[in-house]
N, C-alpha and C positions, 0 to 999 in steps of 0.2 A: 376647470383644472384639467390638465394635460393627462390623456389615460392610457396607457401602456398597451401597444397594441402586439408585441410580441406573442408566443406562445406559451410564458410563463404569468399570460396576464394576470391570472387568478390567485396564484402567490404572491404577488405584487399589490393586489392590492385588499384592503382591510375593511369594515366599515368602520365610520365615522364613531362608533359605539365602542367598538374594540381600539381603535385609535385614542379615545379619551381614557380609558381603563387602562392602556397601553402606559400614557404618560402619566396618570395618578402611581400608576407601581411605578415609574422610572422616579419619582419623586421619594419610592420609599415607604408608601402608603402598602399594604398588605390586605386588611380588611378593608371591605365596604360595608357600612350600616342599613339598615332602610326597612322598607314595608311595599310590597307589591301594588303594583295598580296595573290596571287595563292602558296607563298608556307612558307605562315604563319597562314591559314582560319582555319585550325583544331587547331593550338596552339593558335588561338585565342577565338574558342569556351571552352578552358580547362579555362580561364577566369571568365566567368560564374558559373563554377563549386564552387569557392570559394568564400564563404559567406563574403559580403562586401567588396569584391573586384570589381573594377569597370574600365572601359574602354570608353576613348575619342577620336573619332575619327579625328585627324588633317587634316587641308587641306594639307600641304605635309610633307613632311620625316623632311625637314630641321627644319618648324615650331616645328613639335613633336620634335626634341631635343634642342630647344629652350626653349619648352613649361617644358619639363626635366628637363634643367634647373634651369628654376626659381622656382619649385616645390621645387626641392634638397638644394636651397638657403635657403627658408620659413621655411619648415619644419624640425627643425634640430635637424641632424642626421641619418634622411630619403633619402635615396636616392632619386632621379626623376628618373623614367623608360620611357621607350618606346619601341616599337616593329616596326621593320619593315621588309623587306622582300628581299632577294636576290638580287645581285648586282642594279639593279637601284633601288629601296628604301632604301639601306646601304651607297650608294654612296653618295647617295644625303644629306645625314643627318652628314654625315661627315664633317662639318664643323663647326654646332652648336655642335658636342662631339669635338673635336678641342678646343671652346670656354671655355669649360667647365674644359680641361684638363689646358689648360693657366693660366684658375683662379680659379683649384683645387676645383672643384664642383663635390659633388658624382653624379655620373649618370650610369645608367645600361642600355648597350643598346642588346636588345636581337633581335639577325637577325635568320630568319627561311630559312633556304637553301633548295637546292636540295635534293631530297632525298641519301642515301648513293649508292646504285645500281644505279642512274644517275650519280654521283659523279666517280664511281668509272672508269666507260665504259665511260668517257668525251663526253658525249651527249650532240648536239647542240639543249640544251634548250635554251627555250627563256631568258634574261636575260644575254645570257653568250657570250662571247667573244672567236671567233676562226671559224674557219670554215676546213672541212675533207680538203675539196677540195684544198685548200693549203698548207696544211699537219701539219696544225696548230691546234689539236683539242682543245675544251673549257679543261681550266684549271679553275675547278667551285671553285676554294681551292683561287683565285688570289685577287678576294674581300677582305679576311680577309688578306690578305699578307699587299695590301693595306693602311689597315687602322690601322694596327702598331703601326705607332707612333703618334696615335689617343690616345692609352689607357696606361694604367698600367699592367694590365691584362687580361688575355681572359679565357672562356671554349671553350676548340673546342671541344664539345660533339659527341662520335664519337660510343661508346664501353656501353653498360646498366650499363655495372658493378659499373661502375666508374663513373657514369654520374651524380647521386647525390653529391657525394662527393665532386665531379669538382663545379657542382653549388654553393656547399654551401662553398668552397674555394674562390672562385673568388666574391661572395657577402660579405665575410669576407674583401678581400682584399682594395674592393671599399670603407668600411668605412672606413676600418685602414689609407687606405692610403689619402682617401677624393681625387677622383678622378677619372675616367670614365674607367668603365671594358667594356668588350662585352662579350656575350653567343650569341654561335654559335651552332645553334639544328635544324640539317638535319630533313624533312619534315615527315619520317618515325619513326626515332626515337624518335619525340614527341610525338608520340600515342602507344609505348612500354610499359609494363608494370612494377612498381617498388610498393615494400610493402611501406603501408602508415602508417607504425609504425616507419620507418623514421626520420617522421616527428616528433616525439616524443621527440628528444632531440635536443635541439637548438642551432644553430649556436653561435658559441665560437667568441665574440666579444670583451671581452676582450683584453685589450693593454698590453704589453708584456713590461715593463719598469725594467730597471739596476736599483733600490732602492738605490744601494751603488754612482750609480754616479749622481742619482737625488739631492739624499742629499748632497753630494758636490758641485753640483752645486748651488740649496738654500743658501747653507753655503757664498759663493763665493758673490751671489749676497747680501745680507746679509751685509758682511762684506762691501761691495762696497757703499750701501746705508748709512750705518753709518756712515762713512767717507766723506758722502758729505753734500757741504752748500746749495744746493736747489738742491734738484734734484727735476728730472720729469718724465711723462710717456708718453710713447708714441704707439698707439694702431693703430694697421692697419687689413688688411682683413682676413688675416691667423688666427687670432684668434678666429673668427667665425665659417671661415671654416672646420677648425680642432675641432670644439665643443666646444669652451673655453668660448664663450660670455659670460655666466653668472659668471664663475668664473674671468675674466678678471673685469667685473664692482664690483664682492664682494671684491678684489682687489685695485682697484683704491678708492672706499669707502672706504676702511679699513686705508688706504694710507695717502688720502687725501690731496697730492702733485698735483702742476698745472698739467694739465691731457691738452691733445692732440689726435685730431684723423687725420689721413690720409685721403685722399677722399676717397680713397677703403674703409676704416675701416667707412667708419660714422654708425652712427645707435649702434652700439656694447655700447662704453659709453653713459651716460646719460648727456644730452646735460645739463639738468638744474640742475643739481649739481653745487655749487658753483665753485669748484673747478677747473670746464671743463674750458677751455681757449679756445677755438676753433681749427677751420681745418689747419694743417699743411703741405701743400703741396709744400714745398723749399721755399727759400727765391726769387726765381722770380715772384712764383704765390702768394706765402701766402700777405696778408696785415702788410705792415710794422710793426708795433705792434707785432703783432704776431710770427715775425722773430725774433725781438728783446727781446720778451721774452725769444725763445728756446735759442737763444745765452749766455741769463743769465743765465739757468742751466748748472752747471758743469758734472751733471750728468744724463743719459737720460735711461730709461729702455723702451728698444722697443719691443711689442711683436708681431710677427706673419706680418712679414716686407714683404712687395712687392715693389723692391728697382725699379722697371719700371721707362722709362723717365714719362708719363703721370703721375706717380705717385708720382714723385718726383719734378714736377716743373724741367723736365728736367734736372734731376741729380744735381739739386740746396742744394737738403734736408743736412744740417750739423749737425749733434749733437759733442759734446765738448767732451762727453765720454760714451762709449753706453757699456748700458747693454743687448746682444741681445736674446732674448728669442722667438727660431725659434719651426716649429712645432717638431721637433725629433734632437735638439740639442740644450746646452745653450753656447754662449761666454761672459765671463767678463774678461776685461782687455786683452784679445788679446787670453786667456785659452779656450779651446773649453771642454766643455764636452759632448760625445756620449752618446748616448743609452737613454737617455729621452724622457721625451711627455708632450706639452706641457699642455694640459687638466690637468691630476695628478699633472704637476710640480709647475701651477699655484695656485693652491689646498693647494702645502704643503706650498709653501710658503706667502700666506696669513696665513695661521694656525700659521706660527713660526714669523711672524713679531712683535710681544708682545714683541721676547725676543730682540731686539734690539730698538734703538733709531733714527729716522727717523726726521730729522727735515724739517719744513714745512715752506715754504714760502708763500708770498699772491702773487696768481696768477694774473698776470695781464690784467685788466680791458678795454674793448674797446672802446678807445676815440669817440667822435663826429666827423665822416667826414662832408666837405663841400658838399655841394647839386652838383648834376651832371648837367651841365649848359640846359640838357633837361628837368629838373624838372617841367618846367610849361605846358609842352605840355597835353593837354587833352587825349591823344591815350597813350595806354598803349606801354611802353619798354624796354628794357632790366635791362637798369638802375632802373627801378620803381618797373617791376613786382615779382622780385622774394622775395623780402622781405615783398610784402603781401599775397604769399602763408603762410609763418609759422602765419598767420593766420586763413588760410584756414586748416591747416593737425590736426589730434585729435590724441590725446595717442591708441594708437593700429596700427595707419595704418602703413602698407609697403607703401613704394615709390620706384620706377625704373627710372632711367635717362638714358635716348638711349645718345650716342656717339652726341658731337654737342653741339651745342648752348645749351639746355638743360641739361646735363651735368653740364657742366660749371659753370648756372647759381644757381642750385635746391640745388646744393652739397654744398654749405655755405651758406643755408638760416641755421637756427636755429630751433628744430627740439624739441617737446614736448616731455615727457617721454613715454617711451617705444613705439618708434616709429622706424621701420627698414630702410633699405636703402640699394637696389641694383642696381648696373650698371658693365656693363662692360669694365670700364675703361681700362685696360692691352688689352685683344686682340681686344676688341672694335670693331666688326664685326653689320654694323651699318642693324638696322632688329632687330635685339635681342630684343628688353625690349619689342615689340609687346605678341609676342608668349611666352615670360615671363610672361608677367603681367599676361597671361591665369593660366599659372602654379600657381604663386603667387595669384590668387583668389582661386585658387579650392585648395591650401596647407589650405590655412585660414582660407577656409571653413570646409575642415576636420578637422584643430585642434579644432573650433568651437564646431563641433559636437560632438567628441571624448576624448576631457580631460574639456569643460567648458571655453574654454579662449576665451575674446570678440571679437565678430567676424566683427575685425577692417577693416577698404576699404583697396583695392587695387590702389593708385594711378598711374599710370603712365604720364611722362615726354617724347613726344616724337616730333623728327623733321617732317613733313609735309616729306619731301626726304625720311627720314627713314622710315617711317608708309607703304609706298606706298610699299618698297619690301615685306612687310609680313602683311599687311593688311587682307588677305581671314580670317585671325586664330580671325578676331573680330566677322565674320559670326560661329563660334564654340563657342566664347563667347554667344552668343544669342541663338544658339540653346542649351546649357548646362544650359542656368537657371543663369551664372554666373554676377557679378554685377560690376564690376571695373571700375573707372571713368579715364577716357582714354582723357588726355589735348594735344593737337596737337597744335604745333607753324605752325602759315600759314608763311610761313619767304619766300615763293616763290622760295624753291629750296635748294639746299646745301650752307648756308650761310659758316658752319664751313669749307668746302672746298674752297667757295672763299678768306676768309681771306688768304688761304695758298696760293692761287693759282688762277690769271684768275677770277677774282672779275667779269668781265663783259662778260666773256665766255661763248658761249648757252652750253656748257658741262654742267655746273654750275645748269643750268634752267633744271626744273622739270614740268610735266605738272601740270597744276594748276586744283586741282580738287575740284568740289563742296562737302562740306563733311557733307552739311547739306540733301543729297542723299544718305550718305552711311550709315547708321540704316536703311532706309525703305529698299536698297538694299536686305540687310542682314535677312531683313524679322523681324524684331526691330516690337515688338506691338504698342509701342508708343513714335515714331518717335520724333514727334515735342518736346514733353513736356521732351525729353530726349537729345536734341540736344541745347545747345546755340552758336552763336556768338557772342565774343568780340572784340572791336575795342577799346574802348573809357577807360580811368578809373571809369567812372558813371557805364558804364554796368559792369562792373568788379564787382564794388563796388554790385550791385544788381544784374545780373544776378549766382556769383560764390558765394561771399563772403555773400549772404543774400537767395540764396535758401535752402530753409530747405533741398529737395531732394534728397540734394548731400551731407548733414551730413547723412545721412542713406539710404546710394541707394536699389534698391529693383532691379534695372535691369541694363544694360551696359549704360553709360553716357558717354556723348562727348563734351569737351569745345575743342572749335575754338580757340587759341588766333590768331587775328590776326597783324603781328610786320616787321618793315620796311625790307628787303632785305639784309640791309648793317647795321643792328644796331646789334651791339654784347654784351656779357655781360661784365662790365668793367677787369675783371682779365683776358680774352682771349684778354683784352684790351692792357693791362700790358705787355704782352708776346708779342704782337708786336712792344710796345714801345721799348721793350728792342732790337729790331734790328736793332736800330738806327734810325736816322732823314730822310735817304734818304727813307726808307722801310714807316718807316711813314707818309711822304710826298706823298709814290705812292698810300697807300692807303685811305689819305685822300682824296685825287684826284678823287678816285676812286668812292666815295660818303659814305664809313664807318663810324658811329655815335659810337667814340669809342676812337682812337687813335688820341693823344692831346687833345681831348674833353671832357672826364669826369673824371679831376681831377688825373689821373692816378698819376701823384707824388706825391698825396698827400695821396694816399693810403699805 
């Protein structure tokens, strides 16, 4: 590479470290996640270099691609980064990029290696695997071999020449494709020199779309809609994650056909549009009604589908006649058309739906269920509590549901305008929504500061089992200034795994911890006034639903709910009724407040 030999050479040029960092923040990115190692300290000082770029330091690898994550969720568009460091800080993080790839979340994970001259002479550095004396020496290259079929793409930065160019390929690739790259930048070659006029022309994100086949396929879909007596729509996660969400709701307004969302998908439509019918997730989980409607459309436009059993109510999900609208192809009537996207495609055709005739039906209305036969109990439950959160949640905030009883519960409460919604439903890697919600405060807090948008809570939804694998990352909430209000079910263990399995098994049991210790732990300024427990629906009613507080947190908040062992939400109810009378029978035995018990057929 050509190196400026003038008098201003040193202003001119960058290292190769501060040039990656350079173009993560031209992308939009603000924080970097990560955990230090001995052979990422200098790529991590190049950090600093760049004005309003910033760095958090995780309690471990896994949290930081967790915390990635949910960033890349929030902020859209933006990737979530991270940084870690040669085999044991790469390895270890490898399984929240895993997560991410499952449920097409951009994430950028940048690993700092050996340098090239250790690399090359296979020296038993620390970190590496092999040993002379066996005649096995470290292959330092076996890491990135590893983690393959983690990503989409990689830079294995190797050569100066090419080493920008590779960067700014591979963070191309990450949005186009919404999905998890790596950059791989040997310990040496991150403090190399490259010209900083580079940086001058910006990475070409642009999507690359066949016009001739978009438009036939609009056309296709078009024609399909006119032809029918009540169609409908049906919206799931892809559409977000591919950048669609706004054009998918300008969409469905324009529409104005009963509308539907998938668990994955909540949060994308707008829950209080008349139009919205509720969550669809198969005819075994959905509420009778709700099945019964999708039945009555002849016709169904799905966009951005994740066809998962969890996502489907166990491969339950029917439509009559589907128009599918994936993120880089459309099918109607069985016609596939390539070379589209679906951001643009959704675009054109909102713009051309004037020239046809759509006819509308009245979406159908959610009857009065029967009271769940624990209705009179003073202590709050499964059955009770989730339908006085959509009291609790305001227009702006994100919500997170960890894998579990929570889940289950949170995902068909009813949800205010412009309020989000993530979980990791598909690979469900239960940990996640902790070190998420980290990610999801600090995205919301930079859109906050950077475009004017209100700088709405961070809710999280999470199981007492779950909390406890990644717990350290609420002591990084506290030390970052950041504010999420963080509700933990005390449920005494893995309830969603005893439903499946061993209801009275100590596998099952978790230790039971005080959690009105873990803020002062974490070094929390004000512990008490930021910690409640609920038991009862009184406290409910006053301590969640009547502190002002917790409509406008100022620091990390913590509700206890505390909820029986064996009481589940009734649709995790439903899915065991449906395995019959003996199944039912072992686990009402068993002592479950659920199965036979609240009304399940009559939902």
């Amino acid at each position: 590479m050509d190196q400026p030999t003038n008098g201003n050479a040193s202003r001119d040029l960058i290292t190769l470290g501060e040039y990656l960092w350079t173009r993560i923040k031209q992308i939009g990115v603000s924080t970097i996640f990560g955990v230090p190692g001995d052979f990422n300290l200098e790529l991590l000082d190049d950090i600093y270099k760049v004005p309003s770029l910033s760095f958090i330091g995780s309690s471990n690898e896994l949290n930081a691609a967790y915390s990635a994550d949910g960033y890349g969720r929030v902020k859209e568009g933006v990737p979530g980064v991270f940084v870690t460091t040669h085999g044991v800080g790469e390895m270890s993080a490898i399984n929240g990029v895993l997560g991410s790839l499952c449920e097409r979340v951009r994430v950028i994970h940048v690993v700092g290696q050996t340098s090239r001259p250790l690399q090359e002479k296979n020296m038993m550095i620390h970190h590496s695997i092999g040993n002379e004396a066996d005649g096995k020496a470290p292959d330092h290259s076996m890491y990135s071999r590893m983690s393959k079929e983690a990503r989409v793409d990689q830079a294995m930065l190797w050569d100066l020449e090419n080493a920008p160019e590779e960067i700014d390929r591979v963070i191309r690739e990450c949005i186009i494709q919404s999905a998890p790259v790596y950059i791989f930048l040997p310990l040496d070659l991150s403090q190399e020199k490259v010209s900083k006029s580079l940086l001058e022309n910006p990475i070409d994100l642009s999507i690359h779309v066949d016009e001739k086949a978009q438009d036939a396929a609009v056309t296709a879909i078009l024609d399909a809609l006119s032809a029918a007596q009540s169609p409908s729509l049906f919206v799931d996660s892809l559409a977000h994650k591919y950048g669609a969400r706004q054009e998918t709701r300008a969409l469905a307004k324009k529409l104005q056909i009963p509308a539907y969302s998938a668990g994955m998908g909540k949060g994308i439509l707008d829950e209080t549009e008349p139009y919205f019918v509720g969550m669809y997730s198969g005819h075994s989980i959905s509420e009778k009604w709700v099945g019964a409607a999708m039945d009555s459309s002849d016709c169904t436009i799905t966009i951005g589908s994740v066809n998962a059993d969890t996502n489907t109510g166990f491969f339950s999900r029917k439509f009559n006649e589907n128009i599918e609208i994936n993120p880089t192809n459309v099918v109607v009537k069985g016609k596939k058309f390539e070379g589209t996207f679906i951001k643009p495609l959704i675009a054109a055709l909102t713009e051309r739906l004037s020239s046809v005739k759509v006819k509308v039906t009245e979406p159908a209305k959610k009857p009065e269920h029967p009271l769940p036969v624990d209705h009179e109990s003073k202590n709050i439950t499964q059955s009770w509590i989730w339908d006085q959160f959509e009291k609790f949640v305001q227009p702006g905030d994100v919500l997170l549901a960890e894998t579990g009883t929570s889940g289950f519960g949170i995902v068909y409460s009813k949800l205010p305008k412009d309020v989000r919604f993530s979980t990791q439903t598909y690979y469900g890697s239960i940990g996640w929504a902790t070190p998420a919600a980290l990610g999801t405060d600090v995205a919301l807090k930079e859109l906050h500061e950077e475009t004017g948008a209100p700088r709405g809570r961070t809710i999280l939804f999470t199981g007492d089992g779950s909390m406890q694998l990644t717990m350290q990352e609420i002591g990084t909430m506290v030390t970052y200034g950041l504010k999420p209000i963080l509700v933990v079910l005390n449920n005494q263990g893995y309830t969603i795994e005893r439903v499946i399995h061993g209801a009275r098994q100590p596998y099952n049991d978790i230790n039971i911890a005080k959690y009105e210790y873990m803020l002062p732990f974490f070094g929390h300024a004000n512990p008490e006034k930021c910690y409640r427990k609920v038991k009862t629906k009184e406290e409910f009613a006053a301590k969640v639903l009547g502190d002002e507080e917790l409509k406008d947190p100022k620091e990390v908040q913590v509700i206890e709910l505390v909820l029986d062992a064996f009481d589940v939400p009734w649709r995790l109810a439903k899915i065991l009724a449906q395995r019959g009378p003996a199944q039912v029978e072992k686990l009402t035995r068993a002592g479950f407040v659920g199965p036979g018990k609240v009304g399940v057929g009559d939902r």
